[in-house]
N, C-alpha and C positions, 0 to 999 in steps of 0.2 A: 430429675436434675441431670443424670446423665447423660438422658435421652438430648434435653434440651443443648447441653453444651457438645455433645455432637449433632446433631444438626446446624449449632449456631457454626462450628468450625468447618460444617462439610459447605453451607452460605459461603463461608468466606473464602473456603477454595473454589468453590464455585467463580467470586467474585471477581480472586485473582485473575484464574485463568479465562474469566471473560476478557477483563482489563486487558490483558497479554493480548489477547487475540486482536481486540481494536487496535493495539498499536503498532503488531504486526501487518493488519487489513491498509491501516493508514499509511503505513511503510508503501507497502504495494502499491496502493494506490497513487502515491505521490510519484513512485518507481515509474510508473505507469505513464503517465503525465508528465515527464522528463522524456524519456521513451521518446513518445510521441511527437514532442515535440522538436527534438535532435531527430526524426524522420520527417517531419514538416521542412527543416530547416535544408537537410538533404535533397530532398524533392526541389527544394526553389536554385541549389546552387547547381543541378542536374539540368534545372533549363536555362538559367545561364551560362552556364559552359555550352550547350549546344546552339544557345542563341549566338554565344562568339563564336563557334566554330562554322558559323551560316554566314 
């Protein structure tokens, strides 16, 4: 019986700290993809500025 109700509770830390970690991971990676895209958006007003300065 003990046994079982630690293991059921070491599961669920387990489970927590999975959960954590995806919405961390998700964090990033939305991070990531903002990022990106605020450097995309840099790069296009980098060649318009030197298209008017031609």
């Amino acid at each position: 019986e003990q046994l079982n109700d630690d293991l059921e509770r070491a599961k669920r830390a387990a489970v927590s700290s999975l959960e954590d970690f995806e919405a961390r991971l998700n964090q990033a990676i939305e991070r990531n993809a903002f990022l990106e895209s605020e450097l995309d958006e840099k790069e296009v007003l980098k060649v318009t500025v030197q298209r008017l300065k031609d």
